[in-house]
MIMIVEX-868882 format. One record per residue (C-alpha): residue number from 1; x, y, z; residue in three letters. Coordinates in steps of 0.001 Angstrom, whole numbers. Each point is the difference from the previous one (the first is absolute). Example, Ala and Ser with C-alpha at 12.3 -4.5 7.8 and 13.67 -1.06 7.14 Angstrom:
BEGIN
{rec 1, {12300, -4500, 7800}, 'ALA'}
{rec 2, {1370, 3440, -660}, 'SER'}
END
This chain:
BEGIN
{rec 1, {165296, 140594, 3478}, 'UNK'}
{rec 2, {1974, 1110, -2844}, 'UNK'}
{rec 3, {335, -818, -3611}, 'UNK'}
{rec 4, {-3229, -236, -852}, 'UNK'}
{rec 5, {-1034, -616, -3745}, 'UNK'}
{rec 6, {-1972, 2280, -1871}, 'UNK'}
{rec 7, {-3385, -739, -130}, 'UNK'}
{rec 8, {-2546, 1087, -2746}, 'UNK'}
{rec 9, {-2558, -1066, 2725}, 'UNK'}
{rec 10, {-2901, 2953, 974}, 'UNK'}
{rec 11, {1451, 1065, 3808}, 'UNK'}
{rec 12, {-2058, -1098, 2869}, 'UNK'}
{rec 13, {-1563, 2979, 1341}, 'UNK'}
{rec 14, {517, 661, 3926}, 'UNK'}
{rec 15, {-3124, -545, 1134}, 'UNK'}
{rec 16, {-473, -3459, -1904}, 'UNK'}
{rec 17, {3471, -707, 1104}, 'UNK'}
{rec 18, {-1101, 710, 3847}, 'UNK'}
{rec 19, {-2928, -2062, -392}, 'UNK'}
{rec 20, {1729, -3011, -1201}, 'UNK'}
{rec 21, {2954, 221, 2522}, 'UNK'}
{rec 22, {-2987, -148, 2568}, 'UNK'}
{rec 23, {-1550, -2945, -1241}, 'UNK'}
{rec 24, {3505, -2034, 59}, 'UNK'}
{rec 25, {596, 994, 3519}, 'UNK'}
{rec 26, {-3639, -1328, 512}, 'UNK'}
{rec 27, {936, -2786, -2079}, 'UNK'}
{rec 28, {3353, -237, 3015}, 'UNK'}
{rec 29, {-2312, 357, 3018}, 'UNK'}
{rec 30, {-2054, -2909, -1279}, 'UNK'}
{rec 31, {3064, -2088, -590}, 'UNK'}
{rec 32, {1320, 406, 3625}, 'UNK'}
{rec 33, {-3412, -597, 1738}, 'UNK'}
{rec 34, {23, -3686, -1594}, 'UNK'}
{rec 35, {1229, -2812, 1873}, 'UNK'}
{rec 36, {3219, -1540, -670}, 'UNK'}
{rec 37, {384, -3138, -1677}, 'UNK'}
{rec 38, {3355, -1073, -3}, 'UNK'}
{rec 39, {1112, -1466, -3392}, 'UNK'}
{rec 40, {2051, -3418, 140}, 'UNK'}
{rec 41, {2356, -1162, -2850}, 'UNK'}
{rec 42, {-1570, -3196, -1675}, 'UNK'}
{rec 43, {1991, -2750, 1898}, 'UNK'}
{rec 44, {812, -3412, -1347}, 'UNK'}
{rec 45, {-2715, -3081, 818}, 'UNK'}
{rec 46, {-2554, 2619, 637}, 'UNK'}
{rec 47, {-3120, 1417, -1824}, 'UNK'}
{rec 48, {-15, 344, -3959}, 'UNK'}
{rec 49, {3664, -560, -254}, 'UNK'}
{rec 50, {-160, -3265, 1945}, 'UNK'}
{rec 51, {-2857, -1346, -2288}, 'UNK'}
{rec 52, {1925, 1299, -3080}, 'UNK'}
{rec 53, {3436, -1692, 982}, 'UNK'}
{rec 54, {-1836, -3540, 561}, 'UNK'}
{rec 55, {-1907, 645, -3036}, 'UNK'}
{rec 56, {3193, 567, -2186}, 'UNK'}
{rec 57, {1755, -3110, 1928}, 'UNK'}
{rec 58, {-2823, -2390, -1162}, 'UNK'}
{rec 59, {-227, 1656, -3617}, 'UNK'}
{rec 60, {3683, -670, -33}, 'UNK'}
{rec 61, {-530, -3390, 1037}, 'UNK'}
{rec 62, {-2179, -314, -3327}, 'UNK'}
{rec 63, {-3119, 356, 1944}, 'UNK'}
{rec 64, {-2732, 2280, -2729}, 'UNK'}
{rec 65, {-719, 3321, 1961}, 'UNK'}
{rec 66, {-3392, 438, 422}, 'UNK'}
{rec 67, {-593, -3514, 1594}, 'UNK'}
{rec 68, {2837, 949, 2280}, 'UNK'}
{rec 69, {-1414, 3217, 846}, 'UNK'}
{rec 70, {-3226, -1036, 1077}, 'UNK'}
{rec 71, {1811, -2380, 2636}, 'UNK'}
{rec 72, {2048, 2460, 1185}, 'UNK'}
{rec 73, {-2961, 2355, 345}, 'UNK'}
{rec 74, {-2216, -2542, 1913}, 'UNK'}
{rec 75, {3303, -1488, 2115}, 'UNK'}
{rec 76, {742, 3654, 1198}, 'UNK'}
{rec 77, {-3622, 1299, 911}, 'UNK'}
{rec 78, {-221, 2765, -3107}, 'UNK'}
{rec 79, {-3659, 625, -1233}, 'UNK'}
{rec 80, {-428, -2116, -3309}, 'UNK'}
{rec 81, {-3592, 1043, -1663}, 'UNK'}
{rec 82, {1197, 2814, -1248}, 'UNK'}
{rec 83, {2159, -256, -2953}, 'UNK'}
{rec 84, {1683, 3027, 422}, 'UNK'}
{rec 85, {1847, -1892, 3183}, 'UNK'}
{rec 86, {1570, -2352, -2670}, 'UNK'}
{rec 87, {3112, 2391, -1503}, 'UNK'}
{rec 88, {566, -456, -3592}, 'UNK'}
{rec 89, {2687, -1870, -725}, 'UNK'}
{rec 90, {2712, 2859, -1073}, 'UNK'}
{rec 91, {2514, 323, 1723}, 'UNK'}
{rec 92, {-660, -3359, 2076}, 'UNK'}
{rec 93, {571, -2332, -2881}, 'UNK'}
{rec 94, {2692, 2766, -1259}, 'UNK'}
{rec 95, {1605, -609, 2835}, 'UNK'}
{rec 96, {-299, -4250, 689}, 'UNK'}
{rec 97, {1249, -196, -4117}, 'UNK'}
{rec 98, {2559, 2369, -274}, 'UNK'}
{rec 99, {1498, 1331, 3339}, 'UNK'}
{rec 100, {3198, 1455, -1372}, 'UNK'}
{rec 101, {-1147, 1842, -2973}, 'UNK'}
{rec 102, {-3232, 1447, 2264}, 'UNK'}
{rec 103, {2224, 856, 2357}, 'UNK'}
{rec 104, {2488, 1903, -2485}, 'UNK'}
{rec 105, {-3643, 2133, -1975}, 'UNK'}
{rec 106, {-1634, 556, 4019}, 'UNK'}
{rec 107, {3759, 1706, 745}, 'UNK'}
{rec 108, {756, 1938, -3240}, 'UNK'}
{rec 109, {-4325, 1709, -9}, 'UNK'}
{rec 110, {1301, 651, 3334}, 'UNK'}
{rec 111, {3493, 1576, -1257}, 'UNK'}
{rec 112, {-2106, 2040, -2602}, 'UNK'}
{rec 113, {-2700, 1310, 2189}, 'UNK'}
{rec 114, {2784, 1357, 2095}, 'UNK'}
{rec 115, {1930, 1675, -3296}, 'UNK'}
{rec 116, {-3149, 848, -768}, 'UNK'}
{rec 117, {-982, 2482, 2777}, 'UNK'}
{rec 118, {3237, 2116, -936}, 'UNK'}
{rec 119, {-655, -22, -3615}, 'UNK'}
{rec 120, {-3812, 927, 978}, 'UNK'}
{rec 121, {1110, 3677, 864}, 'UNK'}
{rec 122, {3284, 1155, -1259}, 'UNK'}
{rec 123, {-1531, 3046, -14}, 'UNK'}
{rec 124, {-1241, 523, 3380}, 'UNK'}
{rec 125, {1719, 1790, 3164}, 'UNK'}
{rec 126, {2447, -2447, 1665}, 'UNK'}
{rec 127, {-2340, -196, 3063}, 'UNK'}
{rec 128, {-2919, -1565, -1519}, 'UNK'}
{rec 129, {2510, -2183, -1889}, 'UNK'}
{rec 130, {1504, -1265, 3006}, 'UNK'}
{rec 131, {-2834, -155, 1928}, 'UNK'}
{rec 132, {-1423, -2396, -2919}, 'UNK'}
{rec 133, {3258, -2294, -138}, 'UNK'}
{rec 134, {231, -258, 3720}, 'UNK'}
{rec 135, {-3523, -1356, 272}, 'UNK'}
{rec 136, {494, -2159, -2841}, 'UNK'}
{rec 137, {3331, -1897, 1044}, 'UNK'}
{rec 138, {-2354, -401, 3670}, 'UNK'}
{rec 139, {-2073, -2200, -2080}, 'UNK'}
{rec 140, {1513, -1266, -2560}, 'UNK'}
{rec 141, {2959, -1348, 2617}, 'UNK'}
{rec 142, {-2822, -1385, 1927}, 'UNK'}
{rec 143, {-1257, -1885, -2896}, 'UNK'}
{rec 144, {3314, -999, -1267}, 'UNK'}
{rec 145, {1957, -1304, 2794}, 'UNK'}
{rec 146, {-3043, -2212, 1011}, 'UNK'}
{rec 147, {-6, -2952, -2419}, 'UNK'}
{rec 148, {-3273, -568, 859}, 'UNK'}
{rec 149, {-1887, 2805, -1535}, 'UNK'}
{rec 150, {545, -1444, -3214}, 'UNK'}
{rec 151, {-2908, -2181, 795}, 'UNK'}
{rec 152, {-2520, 2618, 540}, 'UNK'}
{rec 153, {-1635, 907, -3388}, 'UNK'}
{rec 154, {-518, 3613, 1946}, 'UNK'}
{rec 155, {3588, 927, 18}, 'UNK'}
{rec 156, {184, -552, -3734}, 'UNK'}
{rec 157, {-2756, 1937, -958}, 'UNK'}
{rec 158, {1494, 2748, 2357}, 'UNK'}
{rec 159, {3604, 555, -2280}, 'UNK'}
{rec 160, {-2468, -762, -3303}, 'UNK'}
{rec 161, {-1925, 2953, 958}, 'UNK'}
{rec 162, {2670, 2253, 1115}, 'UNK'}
{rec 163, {1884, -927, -3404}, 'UNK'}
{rec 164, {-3342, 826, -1910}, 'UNK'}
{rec 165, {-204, 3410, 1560}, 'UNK'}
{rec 166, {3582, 895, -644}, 'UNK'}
{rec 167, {-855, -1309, -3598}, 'UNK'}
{rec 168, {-2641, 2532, -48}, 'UNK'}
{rec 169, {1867, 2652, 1410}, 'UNK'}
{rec 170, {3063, -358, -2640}, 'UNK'}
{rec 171, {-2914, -177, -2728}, 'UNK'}
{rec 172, {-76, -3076, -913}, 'UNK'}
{rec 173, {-3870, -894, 195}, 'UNK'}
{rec 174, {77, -3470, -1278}, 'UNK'}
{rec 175, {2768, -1304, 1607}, 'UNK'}
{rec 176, {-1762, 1709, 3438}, 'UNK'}
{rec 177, {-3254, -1780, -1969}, 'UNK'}
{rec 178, {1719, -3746, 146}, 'UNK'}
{rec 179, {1269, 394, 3448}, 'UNK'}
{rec 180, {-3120, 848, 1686}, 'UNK'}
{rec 181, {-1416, -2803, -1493}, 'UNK'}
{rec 182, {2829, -2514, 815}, 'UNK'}
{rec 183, {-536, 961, 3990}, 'UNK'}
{rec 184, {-3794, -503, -860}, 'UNK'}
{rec 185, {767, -3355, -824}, 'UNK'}
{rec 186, {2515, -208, 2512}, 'UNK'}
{rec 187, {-3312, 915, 3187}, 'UNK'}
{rec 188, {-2953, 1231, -857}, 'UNK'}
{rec 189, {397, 2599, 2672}, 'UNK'}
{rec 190, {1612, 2397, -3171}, 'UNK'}
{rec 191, {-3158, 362, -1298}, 'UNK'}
{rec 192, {-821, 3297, 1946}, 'UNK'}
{rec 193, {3258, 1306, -1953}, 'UNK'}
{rec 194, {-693, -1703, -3148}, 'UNK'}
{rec 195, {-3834, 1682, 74}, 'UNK'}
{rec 196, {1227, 3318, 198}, 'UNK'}
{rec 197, {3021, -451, -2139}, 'UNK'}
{rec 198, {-2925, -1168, -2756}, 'UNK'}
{rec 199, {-2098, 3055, 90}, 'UNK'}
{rec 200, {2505, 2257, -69}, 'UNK'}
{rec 201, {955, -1416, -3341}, 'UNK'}
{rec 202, {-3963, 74, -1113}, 'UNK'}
{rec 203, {-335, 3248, 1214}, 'UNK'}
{rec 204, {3213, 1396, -1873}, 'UNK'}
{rec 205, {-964, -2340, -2971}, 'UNK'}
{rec 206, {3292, -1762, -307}, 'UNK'}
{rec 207, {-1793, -3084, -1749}, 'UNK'}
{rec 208, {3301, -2045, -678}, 'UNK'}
{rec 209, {519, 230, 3944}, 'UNK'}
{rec 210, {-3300, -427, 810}, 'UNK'}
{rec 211, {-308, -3062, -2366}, 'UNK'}
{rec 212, {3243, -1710, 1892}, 'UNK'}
{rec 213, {-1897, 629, 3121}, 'UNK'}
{rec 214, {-3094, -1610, -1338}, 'UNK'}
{rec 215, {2274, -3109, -1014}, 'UNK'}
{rec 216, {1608, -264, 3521}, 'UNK'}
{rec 217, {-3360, 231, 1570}, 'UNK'}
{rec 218, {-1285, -2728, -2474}, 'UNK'}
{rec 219, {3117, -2063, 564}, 'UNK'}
{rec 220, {-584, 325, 3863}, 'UNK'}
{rec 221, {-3622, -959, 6}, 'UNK'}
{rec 222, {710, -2970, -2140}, 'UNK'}
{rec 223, {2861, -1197, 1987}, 'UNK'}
{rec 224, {-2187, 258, 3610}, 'UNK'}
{rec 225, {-2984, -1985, -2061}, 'UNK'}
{rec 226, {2292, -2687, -43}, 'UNK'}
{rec 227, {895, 55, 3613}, 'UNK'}
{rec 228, {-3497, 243, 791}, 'UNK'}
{rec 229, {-637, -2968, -1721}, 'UNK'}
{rec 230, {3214, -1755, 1129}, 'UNK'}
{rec 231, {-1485, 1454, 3785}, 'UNK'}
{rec 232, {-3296, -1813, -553}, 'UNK'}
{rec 233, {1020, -2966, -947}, 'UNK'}
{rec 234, {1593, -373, 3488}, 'UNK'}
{rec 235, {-2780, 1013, 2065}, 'UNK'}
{rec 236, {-2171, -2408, 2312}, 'UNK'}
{rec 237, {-3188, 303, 1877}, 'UNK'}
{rec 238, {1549, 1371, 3248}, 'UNK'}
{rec 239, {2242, 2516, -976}, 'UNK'}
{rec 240, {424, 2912, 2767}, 'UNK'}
{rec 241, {-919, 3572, -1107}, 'UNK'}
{rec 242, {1479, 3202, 1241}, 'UNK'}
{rec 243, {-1634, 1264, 3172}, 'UNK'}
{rec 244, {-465, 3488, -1545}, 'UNK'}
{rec 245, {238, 1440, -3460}, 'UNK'}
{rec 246, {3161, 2170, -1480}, 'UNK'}
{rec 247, {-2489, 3085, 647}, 'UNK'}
{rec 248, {955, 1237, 3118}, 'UNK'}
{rec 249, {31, 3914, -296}, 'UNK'}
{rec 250, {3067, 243, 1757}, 'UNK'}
{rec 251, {709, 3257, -537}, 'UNK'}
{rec 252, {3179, 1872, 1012}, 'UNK'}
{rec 253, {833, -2844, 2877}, 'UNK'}
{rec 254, {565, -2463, -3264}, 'UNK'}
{rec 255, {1675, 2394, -2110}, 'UNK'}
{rec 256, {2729, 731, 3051}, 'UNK'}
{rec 257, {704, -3648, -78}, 'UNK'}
{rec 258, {207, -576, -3597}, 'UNK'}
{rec 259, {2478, 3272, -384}, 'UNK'}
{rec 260, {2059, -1302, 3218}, 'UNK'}
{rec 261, {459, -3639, -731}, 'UNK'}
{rec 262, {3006, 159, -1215}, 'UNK'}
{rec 263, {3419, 2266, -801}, 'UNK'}
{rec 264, {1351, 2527, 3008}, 'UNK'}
{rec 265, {-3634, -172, 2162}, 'UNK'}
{rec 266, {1714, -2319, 2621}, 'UNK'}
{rec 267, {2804, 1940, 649}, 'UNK'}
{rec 268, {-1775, 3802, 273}, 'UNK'}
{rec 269, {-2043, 1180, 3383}, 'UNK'}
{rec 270, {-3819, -1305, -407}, 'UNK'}
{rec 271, {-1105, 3232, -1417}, 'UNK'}
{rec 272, {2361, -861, -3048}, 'UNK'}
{rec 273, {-3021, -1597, -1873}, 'UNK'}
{rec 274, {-2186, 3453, 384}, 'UNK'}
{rec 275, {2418, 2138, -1131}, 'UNK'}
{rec 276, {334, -2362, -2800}, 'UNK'}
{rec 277, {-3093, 162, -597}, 'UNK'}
{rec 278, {-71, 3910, -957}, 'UNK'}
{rec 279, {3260, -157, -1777}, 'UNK'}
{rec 280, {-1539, -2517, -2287}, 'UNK'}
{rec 281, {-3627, 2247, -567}, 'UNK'}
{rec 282, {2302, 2899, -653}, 'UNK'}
{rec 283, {1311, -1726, -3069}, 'UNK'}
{rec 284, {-3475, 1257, -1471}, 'UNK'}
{rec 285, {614, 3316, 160}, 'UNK'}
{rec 286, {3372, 39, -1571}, 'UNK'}
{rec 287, {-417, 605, -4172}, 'UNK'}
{rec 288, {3611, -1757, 161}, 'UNK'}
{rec 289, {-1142, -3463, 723}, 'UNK'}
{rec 290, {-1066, -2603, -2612}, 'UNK'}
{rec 291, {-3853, 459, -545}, 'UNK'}
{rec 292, {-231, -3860, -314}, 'UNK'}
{rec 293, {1811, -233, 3595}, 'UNK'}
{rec 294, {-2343, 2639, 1162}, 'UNK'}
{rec 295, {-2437, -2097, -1227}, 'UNK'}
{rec 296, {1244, -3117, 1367}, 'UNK'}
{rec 297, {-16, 1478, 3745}, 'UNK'}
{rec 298, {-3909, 1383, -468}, 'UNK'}
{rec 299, {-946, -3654, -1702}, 'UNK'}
{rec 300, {1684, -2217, 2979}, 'UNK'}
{rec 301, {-1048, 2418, 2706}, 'UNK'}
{rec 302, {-3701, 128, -1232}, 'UNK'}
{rec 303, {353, -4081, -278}, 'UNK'}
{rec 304, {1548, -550, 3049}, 'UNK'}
{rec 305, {-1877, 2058, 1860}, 'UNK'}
{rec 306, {-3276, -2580, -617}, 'UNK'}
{rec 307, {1760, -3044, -711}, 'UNK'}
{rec 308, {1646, -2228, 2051}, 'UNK'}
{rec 309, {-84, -1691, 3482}, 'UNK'}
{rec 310, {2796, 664, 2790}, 'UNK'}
{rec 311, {1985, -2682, -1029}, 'UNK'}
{rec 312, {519, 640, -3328}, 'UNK'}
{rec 313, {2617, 3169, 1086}, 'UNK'}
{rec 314, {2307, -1639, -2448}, 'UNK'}
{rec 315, {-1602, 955, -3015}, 'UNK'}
{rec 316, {2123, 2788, 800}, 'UNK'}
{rec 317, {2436, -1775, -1903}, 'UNK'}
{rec 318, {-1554, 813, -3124}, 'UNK'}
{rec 319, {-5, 3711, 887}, 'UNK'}
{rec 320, {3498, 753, 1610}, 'UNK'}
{rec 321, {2520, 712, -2821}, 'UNK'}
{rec 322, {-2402, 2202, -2260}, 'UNK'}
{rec 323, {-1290, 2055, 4037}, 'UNK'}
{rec 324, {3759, 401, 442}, 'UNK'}
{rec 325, {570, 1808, -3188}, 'UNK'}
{rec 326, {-2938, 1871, 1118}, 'UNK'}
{rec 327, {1374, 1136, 3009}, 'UNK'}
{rec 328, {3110, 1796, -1623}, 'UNK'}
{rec 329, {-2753, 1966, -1690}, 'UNK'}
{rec 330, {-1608, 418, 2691}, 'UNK'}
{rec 331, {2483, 2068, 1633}, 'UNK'}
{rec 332, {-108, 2171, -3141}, 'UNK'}
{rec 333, {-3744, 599, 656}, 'UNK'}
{rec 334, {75, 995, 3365}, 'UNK'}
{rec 335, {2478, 2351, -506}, 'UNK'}
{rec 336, {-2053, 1434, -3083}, 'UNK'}
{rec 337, {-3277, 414, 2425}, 'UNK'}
{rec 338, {2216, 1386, 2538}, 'UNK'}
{rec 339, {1971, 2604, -2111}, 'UNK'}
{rec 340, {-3944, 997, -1997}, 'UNK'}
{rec 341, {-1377, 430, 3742}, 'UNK'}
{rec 342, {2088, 2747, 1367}, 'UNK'}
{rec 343, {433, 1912, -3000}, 'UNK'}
{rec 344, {-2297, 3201, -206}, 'UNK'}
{rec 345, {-2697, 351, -1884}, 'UNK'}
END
């Protein structure tokens, strides 16, 4: 790799450098002994996307949502006791009310978390640069030729994210502050991120960003009151409940299907997803990368790692675009581990 950036960063020593090298080829041995689950593109009629396309046709119709909802969800077989089976209504609603203009903001946060990944790192070699950008158009062009994914409230918070950690990275807290919160609002899934991104700015006592977190959070918890409430008030005696709870410890199995639903993972050899895997946990040891990306990757991977069932492998929407940055990075760590282990002491 050449071009490197100087880096004010302490140099790994060999020995910590051989350690951690053997822990990510641990990391890749694990990855290849787990079972493949082939990922399938969300197809029209089925799943989530079905129930959000009749969903938007009725609220079109000038049907109000949550009534709708609730038939759709009994009609179709979903679970309906738990309210966190009844989406808010962004982008749903978004979408029914204004299809043009939601189409235009889901293409150009698209656009921009694609310009963003180049502005991200003008500084870095051109391998982890391209390594970054071709990852990102893999899913971003996934998201964006597919009409579809507009509906899913995952794929938004996915770009919001990405955009708040590029925010972050060009130092612009509060903007990266407002972002975060927008994909919060967008799924609550972001809230791993959104955590993290909040205690970093307690810890480094940056009170006007940790006060515009504090207001998104508010914002958020006020605005899923009122879908509880609007939840509630649709609920009968014999609603079905989920089978088993979101806490499933699924461990690395889940995380390889979150971090291969979607981009280039259909088109590489099955051990793709493995090797992804490392490239992605290397991002941690390079000084290069974002720390609120680094911190992004340890937050979802810790979350997803207890929470969620099988299905839910396309919460990896939410993840994709920011893990994809993280891979160019990645590439940058491995090759500082490798160049630290076989220099001399």
């Amino acid at each position: 790799m050449t071009g490197a950036p100087a880096s004010r960063t302490r140099p790994i020593s060999p020995t910590a450098a051989r350690l951690s090298l053997a822990l990510l080829v641990l990391l890749l041995l694990a990855g290849l002994r787990v079972p493949v689950h082939q990922q399938r593109v969300i197809k029209e009629g089925e799943g989530d996307v079905g129930l959000f396309t009749a969903v938007v046709d009725r609220v079109r119709q000038g049907e109000p949502y949550y009534p709708v909802m609730g038939s759709e969800l009994r009609q179709r077989g979903y679970p309906t006791a738990s309210v966190f089976n009844w989406r808010t209504p962004f982008p749903i609603v978004a979408v029914a009310r204004h299809p043009r203009a939601t189409a235009i903001v889901f293409y150009a946060i698209g656009a921009l978390t694609l310009i963003g990944t180049v502005i991200l790192m003008p500084r870095e070699p051109p391998e982890v640069l391209l390594v970054a950008l071709l990852a990102q158009v893999g899913v971003t062009v996934s998201l964006l030729k597919e009409p579809r994914y507009a509906l899913m409230a995952e794929a938004w918070a996915g770009f919001l994210i990405t955009l708040s950690v590029v925010a972050y990275g060009r130092a612009r807290p509060l903007t990266g502050a407002v972002l975060g919160s927008l994909a919060l609002v967008a799924r609550e899934l972001a809230a791993p991120y959104c955590a993290a991104c909040g205690l970093m700015a307690l810890r480094a006592r940056r009170w006007r960003e940790a006060a515009l977190w504090c207001a998104g959070g508010i914002l958020y918890l006020a605005y899923l009151a009122m879908h509880v409430w609007n939840v509630s008030a649709q609920l009968g005696a014999h609603e079905v409940p989920h089978r088993q709870g979101w806490i499933q410890f699924g461990g690395l199995p889940f995380l390889l299907r979150i971090i291969s639903f979607i981009g280039w993972y259909d088109a590489l050899p099955v051990w793709g997803r493995a090797v992804g895997c490392v490239v992605l946990a290397a991002c941690l040891w390079n000084p290069a990368a974002p720390k609120h990306l680094r911190a992004a990757v340890v937050a979802f991977a810790a979350f997803f790692a207890v929470v969620g069932q099988p299905f839910n492998q396309y919460w990896g929407l939410v993840t994709a675009p920011a893990f994809a940055v993280a891979t160019g990075y990645g590439v940058g760590g491995l090759w500082r581990l490798v160049t630290a282990a076989v220099r001399r002491p």
